[in-house]
N, C-alpha and C positions, 0 to 999 in steps of 0.2 A: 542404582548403578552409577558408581563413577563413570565422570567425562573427563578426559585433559583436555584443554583446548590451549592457544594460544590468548596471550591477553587479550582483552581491547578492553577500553575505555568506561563502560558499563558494570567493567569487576572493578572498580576505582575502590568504594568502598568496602566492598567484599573484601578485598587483599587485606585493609585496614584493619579490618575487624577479624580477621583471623591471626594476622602475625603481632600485633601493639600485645592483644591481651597474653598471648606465649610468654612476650619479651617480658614483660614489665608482671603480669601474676603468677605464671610460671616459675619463670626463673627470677624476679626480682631485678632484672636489668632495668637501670634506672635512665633509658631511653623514651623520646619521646616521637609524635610524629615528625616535628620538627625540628629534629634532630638526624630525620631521615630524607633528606630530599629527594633522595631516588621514587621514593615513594608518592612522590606528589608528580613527578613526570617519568613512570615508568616506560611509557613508547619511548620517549626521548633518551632517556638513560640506560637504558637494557635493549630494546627492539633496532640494534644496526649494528651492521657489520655482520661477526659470527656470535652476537648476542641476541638473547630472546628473553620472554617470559612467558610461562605458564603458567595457568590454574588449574585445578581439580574442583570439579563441580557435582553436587548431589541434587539434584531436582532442581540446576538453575543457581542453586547456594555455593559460593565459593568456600571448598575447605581444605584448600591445599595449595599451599604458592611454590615455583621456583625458579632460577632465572640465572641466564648466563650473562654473565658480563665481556665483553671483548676487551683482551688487553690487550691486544697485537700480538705479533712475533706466532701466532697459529697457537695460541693460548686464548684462554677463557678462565674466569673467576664465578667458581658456582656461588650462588647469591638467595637470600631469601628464600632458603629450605622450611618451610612449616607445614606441618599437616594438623587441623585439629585435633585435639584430644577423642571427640565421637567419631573418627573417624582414621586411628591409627590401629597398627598391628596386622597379623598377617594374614586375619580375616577379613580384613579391607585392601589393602594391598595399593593403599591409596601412595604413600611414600616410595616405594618401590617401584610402582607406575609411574609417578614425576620424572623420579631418575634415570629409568630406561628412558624415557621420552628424552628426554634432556642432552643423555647418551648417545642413544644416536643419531639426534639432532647435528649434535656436536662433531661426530665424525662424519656424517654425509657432507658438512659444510666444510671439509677437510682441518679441523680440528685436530691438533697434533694432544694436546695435554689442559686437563680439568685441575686445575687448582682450587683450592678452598682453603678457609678459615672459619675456626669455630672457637667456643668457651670452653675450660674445662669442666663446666657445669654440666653440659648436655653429652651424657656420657652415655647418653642411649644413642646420640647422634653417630658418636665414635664407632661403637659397634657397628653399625646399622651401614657407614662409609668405610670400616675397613671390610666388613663380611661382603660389600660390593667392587672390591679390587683394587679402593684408596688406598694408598701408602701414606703412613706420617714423614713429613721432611720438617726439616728444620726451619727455620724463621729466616736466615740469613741465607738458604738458598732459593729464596722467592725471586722472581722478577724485578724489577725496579717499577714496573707498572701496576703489581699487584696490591690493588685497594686495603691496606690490613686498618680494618678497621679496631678502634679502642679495644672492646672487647675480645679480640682474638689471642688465644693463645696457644693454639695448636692448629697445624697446617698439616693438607692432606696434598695430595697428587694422585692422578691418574691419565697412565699415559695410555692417550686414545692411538 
């Protein structure tokens, strides 16, 4: 039985070892942990304001990350979307439960619009964010606040 929970401190490692091996054998993104500092102070980086982070957990095992980031202005940068490979699909419904969570996390905190960035690699991701009500926008009409990080080359929205 999946759990979401919110992070703490305890999923430190767990989060690591579920998103490094995605990024880096998966997909061949030649990032590293320390190339990620969000990831070494997740409370700090994600948990204030109208940002958060969750996990998905199977008997205690973290196997699914996500995470709002606040950029002001009543926007949020969704962040750190991975679900394990043993634990993807809609027999699991592990990914799907992140995002509703996430969702209406996001609007109860009066959350106006979910921004994202993604790779054109992960092109199960794409489906998977427009069949949930993501729209693609363009690059040049992001915020000035939104994090785009190296790898991103296609941008979603969703206005909450």
């Amino acid at each position: 039985m999946i759990e979401i929970q919110a992070y703490r401190p305890e999923h430190a490692q767990g989060v690591v070892d579920v998103i490094l091996p995605i990024q880096q054998e998966e997909f061949g993104i030649p990032i590293t942990l320390e190339g990620q500092p969000d990831l070494k102070d997740i409370a700090g980086f994600y948990q204030k304001g109208h940002g958060n982070f969750w996990v998905a957990l199977d008997g205690g095992k973290v196997v699914g990350t996500i995470s709002l980031l606040d950029i002001g202005n009543a926007q949020v940068a969704l962040r750190k979307m991975f679900v394990a490979a043993s634990h993807r699909g809609k027999e699991h419904g592990t990914a799907a439960r992140l995002l509703d969570g996430a969702i209406a996390w996001a609007r109860a905190q009066g959350v106006r619009q979910i921004l994202l960035g993604t790779t054109d690699k992960f092109l199960a991701a794409h489906r998977f964010y427009e069949k949930n009500g993501f729209r693609l926008i363009e690059k040049s009409t992001l915020p000035p606040a939104f994090p785009v990080m190296v790898v991103d080359s296609r941008f979603y929205a969703l206005d909450c």
